[in-house]
N, C-alpha and C positions, 0 to 999 in steps of 0.2 A: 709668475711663480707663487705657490701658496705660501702662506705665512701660518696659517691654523697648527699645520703636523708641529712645527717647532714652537708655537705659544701654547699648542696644549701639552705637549712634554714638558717645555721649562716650568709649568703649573705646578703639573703633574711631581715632578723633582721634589719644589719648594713647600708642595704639599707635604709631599709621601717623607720628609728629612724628619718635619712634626712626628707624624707617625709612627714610625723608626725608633725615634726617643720614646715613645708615649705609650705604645704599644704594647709591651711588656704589664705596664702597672692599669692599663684596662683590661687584659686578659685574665691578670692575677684578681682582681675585684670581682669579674665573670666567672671566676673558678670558686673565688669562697662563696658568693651569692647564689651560684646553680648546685655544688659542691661536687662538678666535674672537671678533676684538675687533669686530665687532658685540652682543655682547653689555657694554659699556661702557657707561654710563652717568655722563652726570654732575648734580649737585645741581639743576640747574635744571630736567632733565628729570626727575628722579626725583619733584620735589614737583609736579610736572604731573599726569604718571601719578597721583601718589596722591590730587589733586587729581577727577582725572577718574573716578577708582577712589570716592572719597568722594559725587561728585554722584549716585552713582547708588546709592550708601548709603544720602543721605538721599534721595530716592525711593523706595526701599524702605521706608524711617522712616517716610514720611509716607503710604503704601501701609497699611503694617502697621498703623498706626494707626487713620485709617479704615475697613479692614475687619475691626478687633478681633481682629489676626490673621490672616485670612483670605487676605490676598493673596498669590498665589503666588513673588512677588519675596520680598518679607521672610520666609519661609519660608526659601527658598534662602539669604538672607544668614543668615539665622540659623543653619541648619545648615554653609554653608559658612565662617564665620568662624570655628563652634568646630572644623570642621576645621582651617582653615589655623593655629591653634597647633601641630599636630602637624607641618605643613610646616618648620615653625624649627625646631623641636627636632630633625628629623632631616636636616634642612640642615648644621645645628650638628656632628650628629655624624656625617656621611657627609665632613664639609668636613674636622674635626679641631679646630674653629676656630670661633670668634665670627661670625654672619652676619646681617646686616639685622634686627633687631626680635626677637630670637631672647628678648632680656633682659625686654622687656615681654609678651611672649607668653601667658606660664602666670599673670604676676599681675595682670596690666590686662586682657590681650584674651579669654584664657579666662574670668573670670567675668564677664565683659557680655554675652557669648554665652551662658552657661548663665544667666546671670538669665533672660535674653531665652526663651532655653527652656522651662525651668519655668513662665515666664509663659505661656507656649502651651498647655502642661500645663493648668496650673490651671484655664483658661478652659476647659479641652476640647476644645482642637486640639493633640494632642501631635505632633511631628512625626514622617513615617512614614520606612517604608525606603527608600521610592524618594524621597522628599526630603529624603533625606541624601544618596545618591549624587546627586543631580541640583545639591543646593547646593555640592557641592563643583567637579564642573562650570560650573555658571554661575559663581560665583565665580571661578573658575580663569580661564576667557574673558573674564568683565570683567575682570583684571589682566592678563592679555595682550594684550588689543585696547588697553586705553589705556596700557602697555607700548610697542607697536609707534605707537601716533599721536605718541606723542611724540617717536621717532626720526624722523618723517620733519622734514624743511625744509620746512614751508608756506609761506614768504616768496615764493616764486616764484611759488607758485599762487595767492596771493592778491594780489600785482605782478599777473599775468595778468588774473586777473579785474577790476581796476581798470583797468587799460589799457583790455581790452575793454570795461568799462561806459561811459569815460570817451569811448571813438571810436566807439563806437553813438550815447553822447548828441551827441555834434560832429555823426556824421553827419544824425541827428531833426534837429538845428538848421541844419543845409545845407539840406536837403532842402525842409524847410519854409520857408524862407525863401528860397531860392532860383529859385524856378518862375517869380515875376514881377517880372523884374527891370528 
């Protein structure tokens, strides 16, 4: 049985809890610094995001496990997580400053990521060069697509959809009960 899918999650977790908190007051710094405050963020979005960013962790988890490795996802989370330590650290020092998860980076999130590795190792699927650039990619687009879903306002579009479900079924029950009056 592997052990990697679950020491790179729980990493993953005790990392991204940092994050969550932190998040927020390094977006706000990127927003007065570039002076595009779309890039803003606050606590409730940011645990969404990382929320969203984790479900698809643990489908990897649960990917990598069943196929002993094998699965193309968990591959990429594996390589792209021990990437994005390198992300903080040089976030940290491009910014001058303290930035989102920078603190848990090298001693939580780096070794869950290389346990995770070596275990691919050991079994006999080391990971190659084209998935490590591809994990640092996929990675990167699952933190920006659920990034971005979190900015939007879905209350309207799901108002919408309820109206409309709600005057379709009114109209079924007109319709139908209407013809023989």
């Amino acid at each position: 049985m592997m052990r990697g899918p679950g020491v790179l999650f729980a990493s993953w977790v005790l990392h991204d809890i940092e994050e969550a908190l932190t998040f927020p007051s390094t977006t706000e710094h990127l927003a007065e610094l570039t002076g595009i405050d779309v890039l803003r963020m606050n606590t409730k979005q940011s645990a969404a995001a990382i929320g969203l960013v984790g479900a698809v962790l643990a489908c990897a988890g649960v990917r990598g496990a069943k196929t002993h490795g094998a699965s193309p996802l968990y591959r990429y989370a594996v390589a792209g997580l021990e990437g994005h330590v390198f992300t903080h650290l040089v976030a940290s020092v491009l910014l001058r400053r303290y930035t989102a998860g920078v603190i848990t980076a090298v001693p939580v999130m780096w070794p869950g990521a290389a346990f995770a590795r070596r275990e691919l190792a050991a079994v006999g699927r080391p990971l190659d060069n084209a998935e490590w650039r591809r994990g640092g990619m996929v990675m990167a687009a699952v933190a920006l697509s659920a990034h971005c879903a979190v900015r939007v306002d879905w209350s309207p579009r799901i108002r919408s959809r309820r109206s409309n479900r709600t005057s379709r079924s009114r109209a079924r029950r007109s319709s139908a009960g209407g013809g023989a009056g």
